[in-house]
N, CA, C and O of each residue as an XYZ file, in Angstrom:
852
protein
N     101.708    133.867    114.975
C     101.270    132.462    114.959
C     101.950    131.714    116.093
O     102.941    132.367    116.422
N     101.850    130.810    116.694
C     102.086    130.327    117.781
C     102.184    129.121    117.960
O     102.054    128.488    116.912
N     102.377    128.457    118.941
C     103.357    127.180    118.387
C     101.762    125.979    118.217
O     101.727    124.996    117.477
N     100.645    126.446    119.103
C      99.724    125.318    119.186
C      98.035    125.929    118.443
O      96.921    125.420    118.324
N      98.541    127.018    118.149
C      97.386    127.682    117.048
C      97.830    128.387    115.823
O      97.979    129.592    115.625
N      98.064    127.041    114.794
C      98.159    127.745    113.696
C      97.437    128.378    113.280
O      96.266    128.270    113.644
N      97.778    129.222    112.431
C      97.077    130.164    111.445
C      96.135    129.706    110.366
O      96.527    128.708    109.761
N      94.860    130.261    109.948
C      94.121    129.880    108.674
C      94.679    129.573    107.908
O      95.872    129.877    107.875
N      94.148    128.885    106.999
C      94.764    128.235    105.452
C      94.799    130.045    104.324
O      94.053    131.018    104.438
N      96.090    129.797    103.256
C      96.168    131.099    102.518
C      95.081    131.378    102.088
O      93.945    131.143    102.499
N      95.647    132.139    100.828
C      94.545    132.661     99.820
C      93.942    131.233     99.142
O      94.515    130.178     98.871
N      92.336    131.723     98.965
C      91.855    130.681     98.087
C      91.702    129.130     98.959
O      91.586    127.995     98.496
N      91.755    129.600    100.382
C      91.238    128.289    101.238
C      92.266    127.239    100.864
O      91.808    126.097    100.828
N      93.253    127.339    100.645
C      94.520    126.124    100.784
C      94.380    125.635    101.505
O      95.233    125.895    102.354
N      93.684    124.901    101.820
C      94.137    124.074    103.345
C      94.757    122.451    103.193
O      95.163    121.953    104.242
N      94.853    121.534    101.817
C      96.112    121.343    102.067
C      97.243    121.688    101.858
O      98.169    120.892    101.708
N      97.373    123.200    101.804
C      98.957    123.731    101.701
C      98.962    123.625    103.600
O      99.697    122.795    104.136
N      98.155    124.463    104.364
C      97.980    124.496    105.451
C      98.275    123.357    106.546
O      99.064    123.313    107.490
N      97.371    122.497    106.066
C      97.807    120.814    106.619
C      99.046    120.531    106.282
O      99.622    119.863    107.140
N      99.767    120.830    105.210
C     101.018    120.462    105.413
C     102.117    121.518    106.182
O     103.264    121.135    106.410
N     101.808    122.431    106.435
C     102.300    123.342    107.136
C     102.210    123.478    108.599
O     102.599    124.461    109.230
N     101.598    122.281    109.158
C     101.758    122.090    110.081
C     102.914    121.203    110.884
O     103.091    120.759    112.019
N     103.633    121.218    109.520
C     105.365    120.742    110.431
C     105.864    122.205    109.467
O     105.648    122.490    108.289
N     106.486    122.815    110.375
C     107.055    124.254    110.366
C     108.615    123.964    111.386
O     108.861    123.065    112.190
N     109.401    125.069    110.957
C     110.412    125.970    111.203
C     110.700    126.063    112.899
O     110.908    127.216    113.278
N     110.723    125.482    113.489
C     110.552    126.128    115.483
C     110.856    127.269    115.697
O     110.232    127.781    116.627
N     111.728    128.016    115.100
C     112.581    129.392    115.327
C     113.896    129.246    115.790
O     114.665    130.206    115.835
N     114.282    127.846    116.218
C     115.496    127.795    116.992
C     116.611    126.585    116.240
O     117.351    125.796    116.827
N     116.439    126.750    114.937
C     116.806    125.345    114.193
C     116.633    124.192    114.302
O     117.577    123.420    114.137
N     115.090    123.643    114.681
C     114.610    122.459    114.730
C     113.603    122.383    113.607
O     113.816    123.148    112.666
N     112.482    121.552    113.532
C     111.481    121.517    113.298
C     110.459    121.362    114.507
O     110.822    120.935    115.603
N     109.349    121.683    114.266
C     107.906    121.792    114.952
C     106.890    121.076    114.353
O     106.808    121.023    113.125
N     106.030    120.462    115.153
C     105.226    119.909    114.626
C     103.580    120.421    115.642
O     103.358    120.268    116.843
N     102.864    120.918    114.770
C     101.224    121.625    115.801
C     100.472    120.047    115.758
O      99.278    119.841    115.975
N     101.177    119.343    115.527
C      99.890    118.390    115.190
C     100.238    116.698    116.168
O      99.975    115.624    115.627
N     100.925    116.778    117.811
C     101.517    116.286    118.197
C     100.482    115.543    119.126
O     100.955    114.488    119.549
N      99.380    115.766    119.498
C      98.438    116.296    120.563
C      97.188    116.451    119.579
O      97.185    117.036    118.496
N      95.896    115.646    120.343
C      94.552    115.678    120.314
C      94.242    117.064    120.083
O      93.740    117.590    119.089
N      94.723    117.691    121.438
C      94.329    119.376    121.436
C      95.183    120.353    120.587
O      94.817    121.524    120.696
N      96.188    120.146    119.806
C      96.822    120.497    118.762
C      95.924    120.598    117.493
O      95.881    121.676    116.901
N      95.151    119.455    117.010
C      94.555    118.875    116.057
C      93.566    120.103    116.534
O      93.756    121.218    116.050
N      92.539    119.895    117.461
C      91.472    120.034    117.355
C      91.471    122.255    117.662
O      90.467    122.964    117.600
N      92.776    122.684    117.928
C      92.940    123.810    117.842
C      93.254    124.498    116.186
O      92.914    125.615    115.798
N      94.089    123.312    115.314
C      94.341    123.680    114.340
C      92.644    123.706    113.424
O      92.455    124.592    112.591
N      92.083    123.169    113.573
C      90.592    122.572    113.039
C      90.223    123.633    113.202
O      89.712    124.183    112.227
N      90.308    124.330    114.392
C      88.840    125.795    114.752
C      89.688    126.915    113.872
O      89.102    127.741    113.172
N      91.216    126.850    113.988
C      91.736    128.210    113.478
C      91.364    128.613    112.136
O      91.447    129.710    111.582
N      90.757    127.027    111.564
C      90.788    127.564    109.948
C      90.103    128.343    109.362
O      88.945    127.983    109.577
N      90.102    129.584    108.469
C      89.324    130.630    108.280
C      88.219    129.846    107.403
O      87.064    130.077    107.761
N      88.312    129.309    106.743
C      87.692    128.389    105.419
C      87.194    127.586    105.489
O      86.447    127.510    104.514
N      87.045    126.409    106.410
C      86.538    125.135    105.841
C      85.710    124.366    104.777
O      84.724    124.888    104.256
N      86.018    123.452    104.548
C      85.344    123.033    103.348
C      83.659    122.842    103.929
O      83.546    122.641    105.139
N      82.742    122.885    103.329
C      81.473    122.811    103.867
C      80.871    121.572    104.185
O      79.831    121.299    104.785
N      82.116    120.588    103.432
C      81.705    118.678    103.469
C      82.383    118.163    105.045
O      82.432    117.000    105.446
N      82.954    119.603    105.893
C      83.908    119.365    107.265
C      82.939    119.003    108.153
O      81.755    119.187    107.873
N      83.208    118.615    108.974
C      82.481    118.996    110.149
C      82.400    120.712    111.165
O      83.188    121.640    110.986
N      81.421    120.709    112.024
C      81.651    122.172    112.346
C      82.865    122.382    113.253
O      82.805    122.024    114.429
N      83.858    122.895    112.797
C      84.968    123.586    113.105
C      84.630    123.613    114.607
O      84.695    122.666    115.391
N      84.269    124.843    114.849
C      83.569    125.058    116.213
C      83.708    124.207    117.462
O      84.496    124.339    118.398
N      82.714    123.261    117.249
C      82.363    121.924    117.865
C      83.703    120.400    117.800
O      84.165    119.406    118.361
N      83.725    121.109    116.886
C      84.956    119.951    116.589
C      85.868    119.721    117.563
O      86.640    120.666    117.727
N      86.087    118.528    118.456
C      87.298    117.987    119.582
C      87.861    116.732    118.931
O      87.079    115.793    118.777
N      89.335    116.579    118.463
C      89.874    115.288    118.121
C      89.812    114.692    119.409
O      89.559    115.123    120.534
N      90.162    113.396    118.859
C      91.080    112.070    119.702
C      92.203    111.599    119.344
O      92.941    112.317    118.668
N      92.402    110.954    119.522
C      93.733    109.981    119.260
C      93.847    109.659    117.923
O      94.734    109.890    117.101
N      92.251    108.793    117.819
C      92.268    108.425    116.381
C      91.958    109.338    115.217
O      92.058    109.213    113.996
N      91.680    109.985    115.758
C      91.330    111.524    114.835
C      93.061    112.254    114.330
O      93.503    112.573    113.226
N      93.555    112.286    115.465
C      95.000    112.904    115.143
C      96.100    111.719    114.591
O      97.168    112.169    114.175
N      95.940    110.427    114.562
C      96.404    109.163    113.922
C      96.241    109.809    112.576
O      97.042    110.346    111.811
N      94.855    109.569    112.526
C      94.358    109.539    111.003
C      94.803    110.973    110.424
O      95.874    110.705    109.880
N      94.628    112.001    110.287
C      95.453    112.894    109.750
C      96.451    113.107    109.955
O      96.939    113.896    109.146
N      97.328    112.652    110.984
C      98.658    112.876    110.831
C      99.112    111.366    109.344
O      99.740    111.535    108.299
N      98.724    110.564    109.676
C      98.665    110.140    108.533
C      98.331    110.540    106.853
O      98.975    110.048    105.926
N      97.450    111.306    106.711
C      96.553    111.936    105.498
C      98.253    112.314    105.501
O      99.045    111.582    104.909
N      98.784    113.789    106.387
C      99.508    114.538    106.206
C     100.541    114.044    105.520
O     101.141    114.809    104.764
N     101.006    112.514    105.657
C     102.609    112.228    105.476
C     102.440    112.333    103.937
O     103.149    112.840    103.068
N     100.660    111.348    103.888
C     100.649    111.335    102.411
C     100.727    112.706    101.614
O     101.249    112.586    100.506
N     100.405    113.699    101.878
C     100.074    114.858    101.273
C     101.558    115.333    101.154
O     101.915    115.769    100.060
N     102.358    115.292    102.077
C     103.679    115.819    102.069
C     104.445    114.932    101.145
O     105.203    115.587    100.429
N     104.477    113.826    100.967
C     104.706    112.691    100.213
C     104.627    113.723     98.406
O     105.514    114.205     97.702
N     103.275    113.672     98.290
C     102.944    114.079     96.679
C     103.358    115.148     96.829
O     104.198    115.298     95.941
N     103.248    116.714     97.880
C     103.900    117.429     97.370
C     105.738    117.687     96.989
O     106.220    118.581     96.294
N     106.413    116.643     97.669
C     107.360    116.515     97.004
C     107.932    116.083     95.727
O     109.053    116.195     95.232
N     106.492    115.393     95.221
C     106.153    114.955     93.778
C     105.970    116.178     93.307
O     106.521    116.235     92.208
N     105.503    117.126     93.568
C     104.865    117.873     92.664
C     105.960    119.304     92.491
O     106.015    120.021     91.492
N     106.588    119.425     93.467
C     107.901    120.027     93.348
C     108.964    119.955     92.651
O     109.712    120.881     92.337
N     109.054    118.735     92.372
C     110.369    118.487     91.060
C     110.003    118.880     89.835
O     109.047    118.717     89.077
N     111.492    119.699     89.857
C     112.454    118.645     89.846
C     113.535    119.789     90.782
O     114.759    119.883     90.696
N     112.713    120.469     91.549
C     113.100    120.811     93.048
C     113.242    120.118     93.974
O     112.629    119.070     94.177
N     114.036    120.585     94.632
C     113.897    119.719     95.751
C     113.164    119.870     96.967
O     112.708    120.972     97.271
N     112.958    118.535     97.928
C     111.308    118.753     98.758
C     111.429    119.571     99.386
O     112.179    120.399     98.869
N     110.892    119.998    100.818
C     110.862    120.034    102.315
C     112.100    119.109    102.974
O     112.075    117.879    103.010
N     113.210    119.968    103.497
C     113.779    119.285    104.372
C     113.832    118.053    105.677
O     114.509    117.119    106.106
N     112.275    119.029    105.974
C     111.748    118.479    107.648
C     111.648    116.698    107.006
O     111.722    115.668    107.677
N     111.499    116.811    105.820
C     111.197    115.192    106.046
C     111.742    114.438    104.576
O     111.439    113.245    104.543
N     112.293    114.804    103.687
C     112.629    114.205    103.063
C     113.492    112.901    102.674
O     113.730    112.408    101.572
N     113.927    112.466    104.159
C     114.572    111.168    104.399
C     113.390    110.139    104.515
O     113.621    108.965    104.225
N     112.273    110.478    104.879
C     111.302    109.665    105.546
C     109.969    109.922    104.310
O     108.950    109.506    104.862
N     109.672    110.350    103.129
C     108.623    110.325    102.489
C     108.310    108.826    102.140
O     109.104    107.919    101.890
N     106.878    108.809    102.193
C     106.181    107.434    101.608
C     106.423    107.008    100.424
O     106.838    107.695     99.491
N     106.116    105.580    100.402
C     106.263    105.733     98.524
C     105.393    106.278     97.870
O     104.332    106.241     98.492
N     105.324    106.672     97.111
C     104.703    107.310     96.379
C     102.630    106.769     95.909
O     101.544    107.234     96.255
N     103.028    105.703     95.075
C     101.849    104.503     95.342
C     101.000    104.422     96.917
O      99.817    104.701     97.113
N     101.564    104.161     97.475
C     100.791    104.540     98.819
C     100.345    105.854     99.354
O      99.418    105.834    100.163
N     100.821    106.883     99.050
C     100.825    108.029     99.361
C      99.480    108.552     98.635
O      98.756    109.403     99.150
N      99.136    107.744     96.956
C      98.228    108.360     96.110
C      97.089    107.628     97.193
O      96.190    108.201     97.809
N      97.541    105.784     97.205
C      95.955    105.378     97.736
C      95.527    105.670     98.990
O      94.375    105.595     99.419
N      96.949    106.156     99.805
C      95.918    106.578    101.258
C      95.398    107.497    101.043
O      94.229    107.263    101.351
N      95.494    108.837    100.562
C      94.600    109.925     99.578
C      93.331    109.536     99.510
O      92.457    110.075    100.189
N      93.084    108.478     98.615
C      92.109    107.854     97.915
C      91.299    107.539     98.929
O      90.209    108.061     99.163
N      91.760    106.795     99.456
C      90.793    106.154    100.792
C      90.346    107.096    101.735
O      89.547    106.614    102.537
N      90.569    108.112    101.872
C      90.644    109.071    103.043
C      89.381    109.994    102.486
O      88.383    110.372    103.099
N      89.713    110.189    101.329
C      88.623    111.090    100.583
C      87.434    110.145    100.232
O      86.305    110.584    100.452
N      87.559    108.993     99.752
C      86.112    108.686    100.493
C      85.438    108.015    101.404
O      84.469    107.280    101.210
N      86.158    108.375    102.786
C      85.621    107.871    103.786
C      83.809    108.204    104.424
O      83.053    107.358    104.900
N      83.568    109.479    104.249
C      82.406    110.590    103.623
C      81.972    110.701    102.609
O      81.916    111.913    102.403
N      81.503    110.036    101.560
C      80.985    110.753    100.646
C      80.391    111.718    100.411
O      79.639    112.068    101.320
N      80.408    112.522     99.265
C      79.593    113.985     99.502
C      79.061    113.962     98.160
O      79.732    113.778     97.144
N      77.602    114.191     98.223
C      76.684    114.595     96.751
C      77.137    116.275     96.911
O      77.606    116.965     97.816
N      76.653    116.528     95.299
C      76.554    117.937     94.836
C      75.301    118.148     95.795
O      74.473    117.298     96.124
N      75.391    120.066     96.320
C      74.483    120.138     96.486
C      74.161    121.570     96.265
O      75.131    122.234     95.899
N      72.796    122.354     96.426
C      72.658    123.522     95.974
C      72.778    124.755     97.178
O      72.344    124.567     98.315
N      73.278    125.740     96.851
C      73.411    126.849     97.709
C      72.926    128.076     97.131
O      73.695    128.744     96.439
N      71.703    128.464     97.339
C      71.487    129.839     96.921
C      70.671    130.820     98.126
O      69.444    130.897     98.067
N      71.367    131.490     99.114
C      70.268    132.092     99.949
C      70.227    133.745     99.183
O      71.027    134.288     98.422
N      68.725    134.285     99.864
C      67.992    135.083     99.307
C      68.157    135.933     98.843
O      67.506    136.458     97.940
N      69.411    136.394     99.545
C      70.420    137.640     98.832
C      71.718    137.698     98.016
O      72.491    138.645     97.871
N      71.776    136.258     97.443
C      72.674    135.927     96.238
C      72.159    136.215     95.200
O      70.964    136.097     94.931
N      73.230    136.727     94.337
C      72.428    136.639     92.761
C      72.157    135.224     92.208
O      71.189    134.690     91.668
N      73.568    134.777     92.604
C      73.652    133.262     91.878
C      73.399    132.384     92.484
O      72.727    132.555     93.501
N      73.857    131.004     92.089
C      73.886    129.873     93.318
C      75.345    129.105     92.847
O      76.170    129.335     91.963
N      75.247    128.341     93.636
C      76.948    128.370     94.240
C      76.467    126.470     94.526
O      75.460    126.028     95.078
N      77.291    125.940     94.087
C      77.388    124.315     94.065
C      78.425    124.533     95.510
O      79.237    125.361     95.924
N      77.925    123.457     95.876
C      78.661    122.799     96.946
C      78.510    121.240     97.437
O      77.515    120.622     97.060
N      79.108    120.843     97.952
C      79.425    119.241     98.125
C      78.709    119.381     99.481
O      78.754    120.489    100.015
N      78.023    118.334    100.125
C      77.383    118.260    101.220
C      77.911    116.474    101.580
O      78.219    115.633    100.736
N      77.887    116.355    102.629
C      77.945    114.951    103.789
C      76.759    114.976    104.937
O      76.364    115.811    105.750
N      76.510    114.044    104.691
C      75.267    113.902    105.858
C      75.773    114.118    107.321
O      76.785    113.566    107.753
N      74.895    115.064    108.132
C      75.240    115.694    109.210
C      75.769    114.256    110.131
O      76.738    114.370    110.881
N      75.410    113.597    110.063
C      75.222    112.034    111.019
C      76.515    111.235    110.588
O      76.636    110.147    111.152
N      77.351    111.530    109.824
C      79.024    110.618    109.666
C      79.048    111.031    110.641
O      78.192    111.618    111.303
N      80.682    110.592    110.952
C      81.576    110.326    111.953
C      81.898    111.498    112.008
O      81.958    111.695    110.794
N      82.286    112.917    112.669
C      82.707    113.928    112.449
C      84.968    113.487    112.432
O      85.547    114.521    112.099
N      85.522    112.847    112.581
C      86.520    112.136    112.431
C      86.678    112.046    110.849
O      87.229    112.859    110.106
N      85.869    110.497    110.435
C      85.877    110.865    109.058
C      85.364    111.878    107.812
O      85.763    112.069    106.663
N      84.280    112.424    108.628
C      84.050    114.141    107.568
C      84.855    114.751    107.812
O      84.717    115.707    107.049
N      85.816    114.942    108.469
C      87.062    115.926    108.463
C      88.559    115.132    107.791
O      89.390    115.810    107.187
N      88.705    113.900    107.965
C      89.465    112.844    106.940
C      89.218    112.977    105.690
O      89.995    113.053    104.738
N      87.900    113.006    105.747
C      87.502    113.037    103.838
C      87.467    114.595    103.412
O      87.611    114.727    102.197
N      87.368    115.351    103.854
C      87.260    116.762    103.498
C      88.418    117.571    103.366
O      88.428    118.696    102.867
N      89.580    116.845    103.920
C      90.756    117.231    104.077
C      91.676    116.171    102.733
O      92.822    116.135    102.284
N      90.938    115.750    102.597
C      91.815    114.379    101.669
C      91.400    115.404    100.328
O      92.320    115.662     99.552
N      90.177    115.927    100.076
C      89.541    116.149     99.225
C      89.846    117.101     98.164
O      89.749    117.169     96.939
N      90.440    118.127     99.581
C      91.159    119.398     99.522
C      92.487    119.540     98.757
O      92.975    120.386     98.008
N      92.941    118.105     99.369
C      94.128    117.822     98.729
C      94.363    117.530     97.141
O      95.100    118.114     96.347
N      93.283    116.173     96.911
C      92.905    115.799     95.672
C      92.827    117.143     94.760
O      93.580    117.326     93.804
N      91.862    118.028     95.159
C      91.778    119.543     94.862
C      92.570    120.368     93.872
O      92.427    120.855     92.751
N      93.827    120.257     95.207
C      94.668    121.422     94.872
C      95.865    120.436     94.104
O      96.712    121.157     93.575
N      96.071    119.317     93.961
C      97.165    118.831     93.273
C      96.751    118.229     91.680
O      97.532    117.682     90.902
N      95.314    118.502     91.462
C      95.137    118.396     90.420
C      94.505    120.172     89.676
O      93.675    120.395     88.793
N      95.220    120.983     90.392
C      94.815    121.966     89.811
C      95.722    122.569     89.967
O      96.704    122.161     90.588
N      95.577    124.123     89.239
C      96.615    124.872     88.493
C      97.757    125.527     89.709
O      98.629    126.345     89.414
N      97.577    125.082     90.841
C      98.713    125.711     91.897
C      99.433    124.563     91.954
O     100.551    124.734     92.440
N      99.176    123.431     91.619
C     100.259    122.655     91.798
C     101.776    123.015     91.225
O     102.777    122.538     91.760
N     101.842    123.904     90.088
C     102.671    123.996     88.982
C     103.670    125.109     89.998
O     104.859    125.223     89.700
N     103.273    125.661     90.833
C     103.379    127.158     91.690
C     103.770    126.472     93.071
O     104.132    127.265     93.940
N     103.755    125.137     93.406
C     104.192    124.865     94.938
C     105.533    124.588     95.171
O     105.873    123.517     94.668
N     106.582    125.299     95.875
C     107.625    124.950     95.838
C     108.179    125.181     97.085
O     107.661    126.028     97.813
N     109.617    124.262     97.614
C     109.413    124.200     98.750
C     110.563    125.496     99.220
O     111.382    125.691     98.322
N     110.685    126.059     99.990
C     111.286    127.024    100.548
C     112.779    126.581    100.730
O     113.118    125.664    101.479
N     113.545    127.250    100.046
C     114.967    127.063    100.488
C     115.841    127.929    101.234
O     117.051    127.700    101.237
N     115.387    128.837    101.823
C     115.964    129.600    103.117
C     116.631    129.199    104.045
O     116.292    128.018    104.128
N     117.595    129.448    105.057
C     118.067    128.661    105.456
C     117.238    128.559    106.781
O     116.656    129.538    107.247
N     117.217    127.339    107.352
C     116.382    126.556    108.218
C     114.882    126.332    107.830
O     114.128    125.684    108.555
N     114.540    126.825    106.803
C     113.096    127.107    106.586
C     112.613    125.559    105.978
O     113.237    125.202    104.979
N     111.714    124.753    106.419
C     111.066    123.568    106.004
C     109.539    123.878    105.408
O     108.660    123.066    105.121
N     109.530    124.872    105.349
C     107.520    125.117    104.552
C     108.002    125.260    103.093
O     109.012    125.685    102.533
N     106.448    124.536    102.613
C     106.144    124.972    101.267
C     105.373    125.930    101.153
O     104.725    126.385    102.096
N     105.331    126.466     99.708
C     104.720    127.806     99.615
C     103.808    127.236     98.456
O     103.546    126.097     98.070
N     103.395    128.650     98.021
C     102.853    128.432     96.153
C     103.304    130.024     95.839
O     103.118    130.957     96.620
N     103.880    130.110     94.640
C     104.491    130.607     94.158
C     103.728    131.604     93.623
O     103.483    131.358     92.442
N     103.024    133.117     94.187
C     101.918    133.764     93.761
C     102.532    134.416     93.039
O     101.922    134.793     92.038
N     103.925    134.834     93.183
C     104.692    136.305     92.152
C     105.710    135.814     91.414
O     106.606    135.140     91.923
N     105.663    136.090     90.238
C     106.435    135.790     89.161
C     108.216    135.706     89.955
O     108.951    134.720     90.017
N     108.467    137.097     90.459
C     109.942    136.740     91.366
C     109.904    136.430     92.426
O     111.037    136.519     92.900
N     109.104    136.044     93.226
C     108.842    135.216     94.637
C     109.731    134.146     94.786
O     109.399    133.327     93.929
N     110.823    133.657     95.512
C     111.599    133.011     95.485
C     111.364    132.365     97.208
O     111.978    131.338     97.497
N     110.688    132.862     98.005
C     111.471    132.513     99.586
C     109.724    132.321     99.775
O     108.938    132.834     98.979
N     109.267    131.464    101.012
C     107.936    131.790    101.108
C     107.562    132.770    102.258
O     106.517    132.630    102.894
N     108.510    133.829    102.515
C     108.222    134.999    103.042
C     109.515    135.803    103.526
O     110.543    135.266    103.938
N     109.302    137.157    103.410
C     109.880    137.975    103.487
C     111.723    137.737    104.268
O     112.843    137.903    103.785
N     111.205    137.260    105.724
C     112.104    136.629    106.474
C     113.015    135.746    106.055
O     114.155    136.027    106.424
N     112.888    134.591    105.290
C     113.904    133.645    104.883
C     114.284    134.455    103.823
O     115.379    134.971    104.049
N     113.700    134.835    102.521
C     115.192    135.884    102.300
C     115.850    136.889    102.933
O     116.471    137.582    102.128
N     115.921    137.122    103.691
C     116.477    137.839    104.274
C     117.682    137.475    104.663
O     118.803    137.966    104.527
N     117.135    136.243    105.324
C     118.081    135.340    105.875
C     118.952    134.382    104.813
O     119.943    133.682    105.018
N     118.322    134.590    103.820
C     119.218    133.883    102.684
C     120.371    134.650    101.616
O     121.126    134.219    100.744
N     120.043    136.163    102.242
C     120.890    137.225    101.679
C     122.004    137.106    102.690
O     123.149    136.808    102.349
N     121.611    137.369    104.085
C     122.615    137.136    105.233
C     123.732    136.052    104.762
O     124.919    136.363    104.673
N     123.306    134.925    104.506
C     124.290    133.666    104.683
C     125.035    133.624    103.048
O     125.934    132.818    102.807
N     124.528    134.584    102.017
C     125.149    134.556    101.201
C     126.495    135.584    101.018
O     127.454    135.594    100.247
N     126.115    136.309    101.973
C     126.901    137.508    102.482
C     128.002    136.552    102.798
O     128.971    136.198    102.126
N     127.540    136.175    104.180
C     128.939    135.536    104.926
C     129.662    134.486    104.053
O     130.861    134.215    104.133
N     128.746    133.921    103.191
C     129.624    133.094    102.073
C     130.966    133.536    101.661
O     132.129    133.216    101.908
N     130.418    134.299    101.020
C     131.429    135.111    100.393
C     132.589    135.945    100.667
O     133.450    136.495     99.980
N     132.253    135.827    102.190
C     132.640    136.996    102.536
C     134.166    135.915    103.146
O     135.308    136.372    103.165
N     133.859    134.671    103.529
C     134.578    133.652    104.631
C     135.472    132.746    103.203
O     136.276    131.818    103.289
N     134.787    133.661    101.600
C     135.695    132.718    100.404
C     136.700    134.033     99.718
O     137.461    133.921     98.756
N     136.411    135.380    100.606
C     137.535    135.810     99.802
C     139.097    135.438    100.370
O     139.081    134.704    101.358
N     140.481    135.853     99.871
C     141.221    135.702    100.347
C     141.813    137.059    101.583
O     141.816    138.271    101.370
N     142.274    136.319    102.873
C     142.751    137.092    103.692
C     143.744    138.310    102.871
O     144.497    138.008    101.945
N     143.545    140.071    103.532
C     144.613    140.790    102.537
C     146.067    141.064    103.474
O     146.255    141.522    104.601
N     146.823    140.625    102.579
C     148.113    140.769    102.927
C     148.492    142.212    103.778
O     149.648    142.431    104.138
């Protein structure tokens, strides 16, 4: 993964776990942010394996300014509730001095998701057994706000459903991502930060025994 093309959203089309994962770890004990830059935005947009179908086309899709305003905004809010939804853990480092209040955090949500409205709509092509509901937006919005509202939506989504209970934020050392908690002993949100969290428990211990005579 790379510093200006993130990676698809996880399993099950997370993409606001994803959107919020776009302030990450740098590798060098900072934080990173992919979402700094028009062309940041509009690279993270194409990478996504998933999109919601109420998005605009990925593809085609070029932010602006106000395009990367406005979701970097969505984002604070989203990072905001998932630190709500983490306790009585504690958040994400990268920002936990700076979360919204809370109240604001729900209504910019609110507003964002329906900037687009989307009717139910039907999906069955010829070689499905079934048909498959899906939310539709008229091709003719703003492609700005169909990707505001589709991303807000996502969010609404996943924090009122059963992964919320499973999102927790990574305590590794330097590590600022949240995860969701797929394995009963899953503790790190990947392999690497424990690793690194075995390392520093090592040296803990190792810097609290007493010198031998």
């Amino acid at each position: 993964m790379s510093a200006t093309t993130p990676g698809p959203a996880g399993p099950g089309g997370r993409l606001a776990l994803a959107l919020a994962l776009t302030i990450r770890h740098d590798g060098h004990g900072g934080v990173a942010d992919d979402l700094l830059t028009p062309e940041g935005l509009t690279a993270w947009v194409r990478a996504q394996a998933a999109p919601p179908h109420d998005a605009p086309d990925a593809a085609a899709f070029t932010a602006d300014a106000r395009a990367l305003d406005a979701v970097r905004d969505l984002r604070a809010a989203v990072r905001t509730l998932f630190a709500r939804a983490v306790r009585p853990g504690p958040p994400s480092r990268a920002d936990a001095h700076r979360l919204l209040p809370e109240p604001v955090a729900v209504a910019r949500l609110n507003a964002a998701a329906a900037l687009a409205p989307a009717a139910p709509a039907l999906h069955w092509p010829p070689e499905a057994e079934a048909p498959v509901l899906r939310s539709a937006v008229p091709a003719d919005r703003d492609p700005a706000e169909r990707l505001l509202a589709a991303l807000a939506r996502e969010a609404v989504a996943f924090l009122t459903g059963p992964e919320r209970a499973l999102l927790r934020a990574c305590q590794g050392p330097r590590c600022v991502r949240y995860f969701v908690k797929d394995h009963p002993r899953q503790e790190w949100c990947k392999p690497s930060c424990g690793n690194r969290a075995r390392v520093a428990r090592h040296h803990r211990r190792h810097r609290a025994e007493p010198a031998a005579e």
